[in-house]
N, C-alpha and C positions, 0 to 999 in steps of 0.2 A: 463591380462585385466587391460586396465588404473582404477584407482580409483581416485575418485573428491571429496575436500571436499569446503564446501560448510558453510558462516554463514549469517544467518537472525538477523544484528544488530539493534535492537530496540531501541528508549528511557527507555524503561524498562525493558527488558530482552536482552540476546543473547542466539540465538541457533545455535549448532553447531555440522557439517552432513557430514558424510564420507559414502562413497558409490557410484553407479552409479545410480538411481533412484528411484522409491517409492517400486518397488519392492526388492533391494537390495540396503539396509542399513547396512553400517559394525558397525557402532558407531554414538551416539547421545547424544550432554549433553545440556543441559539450565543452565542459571544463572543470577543472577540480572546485569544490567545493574548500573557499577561505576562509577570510573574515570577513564581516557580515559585509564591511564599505566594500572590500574590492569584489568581493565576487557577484554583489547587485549592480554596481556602476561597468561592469563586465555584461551584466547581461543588458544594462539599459544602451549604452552605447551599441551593440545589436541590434537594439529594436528602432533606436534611432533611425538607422536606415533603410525602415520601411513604415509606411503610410498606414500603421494598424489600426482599426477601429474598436479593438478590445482587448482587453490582455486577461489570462487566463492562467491561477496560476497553484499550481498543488506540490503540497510544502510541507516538509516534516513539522514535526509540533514536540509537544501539544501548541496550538493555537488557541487563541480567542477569536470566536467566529461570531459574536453578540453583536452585531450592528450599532445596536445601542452603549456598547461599551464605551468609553474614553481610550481601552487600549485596543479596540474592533484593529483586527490584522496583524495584531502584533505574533513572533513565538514567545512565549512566557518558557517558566523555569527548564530548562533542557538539558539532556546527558550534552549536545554539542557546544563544548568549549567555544564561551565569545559568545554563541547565539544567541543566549538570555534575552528578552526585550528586545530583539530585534523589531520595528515597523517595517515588517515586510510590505502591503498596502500603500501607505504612505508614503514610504520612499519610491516606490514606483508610477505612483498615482502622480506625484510630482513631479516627478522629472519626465514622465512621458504624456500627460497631460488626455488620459485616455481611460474609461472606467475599465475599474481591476477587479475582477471575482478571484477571491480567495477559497480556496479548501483544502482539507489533506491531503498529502502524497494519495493516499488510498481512497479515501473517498472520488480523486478523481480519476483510479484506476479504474474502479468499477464502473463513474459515467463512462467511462470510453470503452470498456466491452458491452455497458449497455447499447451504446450507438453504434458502434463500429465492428462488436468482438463476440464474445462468446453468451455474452448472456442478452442477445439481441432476441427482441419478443417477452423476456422475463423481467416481470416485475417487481420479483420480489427476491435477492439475493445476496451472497456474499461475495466479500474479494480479500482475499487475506493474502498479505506480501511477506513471503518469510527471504529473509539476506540479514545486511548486517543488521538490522534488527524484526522483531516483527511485529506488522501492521494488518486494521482492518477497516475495510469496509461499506457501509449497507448499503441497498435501496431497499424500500419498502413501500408498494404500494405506487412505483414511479417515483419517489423521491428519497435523496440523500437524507440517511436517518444522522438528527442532531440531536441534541438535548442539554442538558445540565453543559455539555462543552460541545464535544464529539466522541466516538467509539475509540478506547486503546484496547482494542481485542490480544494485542501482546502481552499484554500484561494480565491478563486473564491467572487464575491461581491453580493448578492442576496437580494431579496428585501426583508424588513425588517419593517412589522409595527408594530412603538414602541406601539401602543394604544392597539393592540391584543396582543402584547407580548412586555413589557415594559424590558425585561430580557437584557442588553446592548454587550453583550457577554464577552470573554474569549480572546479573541488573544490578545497578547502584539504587536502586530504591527497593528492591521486592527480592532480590537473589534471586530465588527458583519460580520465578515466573514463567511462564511461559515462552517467553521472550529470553531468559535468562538462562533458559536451559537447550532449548533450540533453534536458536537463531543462530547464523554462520558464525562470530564469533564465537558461540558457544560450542559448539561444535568443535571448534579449533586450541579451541583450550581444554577441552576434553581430553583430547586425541592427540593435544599437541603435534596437527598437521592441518596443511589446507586441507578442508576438504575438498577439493576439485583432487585433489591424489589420492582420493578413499576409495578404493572398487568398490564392488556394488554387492558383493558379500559380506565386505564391512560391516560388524557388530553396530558401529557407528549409526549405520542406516535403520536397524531394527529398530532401535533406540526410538532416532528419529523419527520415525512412522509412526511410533507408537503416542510419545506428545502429541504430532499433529493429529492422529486423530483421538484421543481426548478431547483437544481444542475443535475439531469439526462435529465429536460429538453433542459437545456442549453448545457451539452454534444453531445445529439443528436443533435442539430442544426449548433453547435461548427465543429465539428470530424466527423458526420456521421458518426457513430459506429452500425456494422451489432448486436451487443449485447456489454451489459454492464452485469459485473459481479459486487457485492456488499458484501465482508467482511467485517474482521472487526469481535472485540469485541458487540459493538452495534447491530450489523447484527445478531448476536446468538438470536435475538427477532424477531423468523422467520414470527410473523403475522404481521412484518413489511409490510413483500412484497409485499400482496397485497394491501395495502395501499397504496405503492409506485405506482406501477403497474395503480390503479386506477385512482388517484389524477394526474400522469405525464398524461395521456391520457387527462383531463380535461385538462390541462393547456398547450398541445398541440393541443387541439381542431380540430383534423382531418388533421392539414396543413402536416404533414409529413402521408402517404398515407398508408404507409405501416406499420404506428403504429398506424390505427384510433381507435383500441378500446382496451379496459382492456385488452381482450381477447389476442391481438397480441405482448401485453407485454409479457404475460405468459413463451416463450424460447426465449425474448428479456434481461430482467431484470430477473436473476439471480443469486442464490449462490455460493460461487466459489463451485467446486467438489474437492477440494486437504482441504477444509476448514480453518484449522489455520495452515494448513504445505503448504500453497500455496506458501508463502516467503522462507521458507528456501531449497526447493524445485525447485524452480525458483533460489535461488542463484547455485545451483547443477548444474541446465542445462544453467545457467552463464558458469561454469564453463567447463562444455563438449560440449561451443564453442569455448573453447581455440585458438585450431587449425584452427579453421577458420575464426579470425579475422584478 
């Protein structure tokens, strides 16, 4: 039986996954995410000892996913210190002598509730990961949507009043992006606190819900997505949802027909079901499409 391994490179962790899927796992480690040398010769020494026939592998970005590129696998310009130009591909491809499929962190969140998770039977959807930063995304049609690069749904541009919320945001490129304003660091410099110490009456949280759905409004209208899935760190604040759920319906105000009320949210906007192993999971079934790209 082939065995796949499979890693979910983070800005702040890597995981990394041998096996053929959620039900059969041979081997699993985590570890801080360093510099670019020690934290891939950490995971190659891993893979070292076992007989993998592909490797699978979803990775913060942005990336270059151009095959045809000169820098194909590389990460190009990045908020992660060090990672600039990293040949993620390359250096793995070499040292473990085994074909590597590359994609997003998100991109390969969403293969893996497509195969394994919540959006199993649906072809056409989102997966948006909001934590320390936030990420998206697609299938369409059965396949990971690329283009021009790939989707930065974080960075999306949403409206922003400074007099309700004077908060400027977080991005080093964009401030009050999306990302800039809602993402766990942002959140935290807001409020100046974790938010894992926020109750759930926390002003903090209305806030929040309200960004996110702007940004899930603007997905439906964007992508017409039959369902949108919502991880993420942040997401673990499951009295998010209905907030979300609620709030997107108002600010959609009936025009899409088949999301007129809270209620039709309810198996539209969802948690993933693979929950924080949806990436590395999705880098797995990366990899046991080897053979058929």
């Amino acid at each position: 039986m082939a065995l796949y391994g499979a890693i979910e490179a983070g800005g702040t962790k890597f995981v990394c996954l041998v096996g053929t899927g959620p039900e059969h796992i041979v081997a699993r480690i985590q570890f801080a995410t360093t510099t670019p040398d020690a934290t891939l010769q950490r995971a190659i020494r891993f893979f070292r000892q076992y007989p993998v026939d592909a490797l699978g592998v979803g990775c913060f970005g942005p990336l270059d996913l151009d095959q045809s590129s000169p820098t194909y696998g590389y990460i190009l310009d990045t908020p992660k210190v060090g990672w600039s130009h990293t040949d993620v591909v390359g250096t793995l491809r070499k040292a473990l002598d085994v074909p590597v499929v590359l994609d997003t962190d998100v991109n390969a969140a969403a293969l893996g509730e497509h195969v394994w998770g919540a959006a199993q039977g649906v072809d056409t959807f989102v997966y948006v990961t909001v934590g320390t930063g936030i990420g998206g995304g697609a299938m369409t049609e059965g396949r990971l949507l690329h283009g021009l690069m790939h989707p930065e749904m974080g960075h999306m541009r949403i409206p922003h009043d400074v007099q309700e919320d004077p908060f400027p945001g977080i991005c080093p490129y964009h401030g009050d992006c999306l990302e800039g304003l809602a993402s766990g660091p942002a959140i935290a410099e807001r409020w100046q606190r974790n938010p894992a110490t926020l109750p759930p009456e926390h002003p903090a949280w209305t806030l929040e819900a309200h960004y996110l759905s702007i940004a899930a409004a603007n997905l439906v209208t964007i992508l017409s997505p039959k369902r949108i899935i919502l991880g993420g760190g942040v997401m673990h604040q499951r009295h998010l949802f209905p907030r979300i759920r609620q709030r997107s319906a108002e600010i959609l105000r009936g025009y899409i027909s088949a999301l007129g009320t809270a209620d039709a949210f309810e198996s539209f906007l969802v948690p993933p079901a693979l929950g924080d192993n949806a990436g590395v999971l999705g880098a797995l079934a990366l990899a046991r499409q080897v053979n058929s790209l």
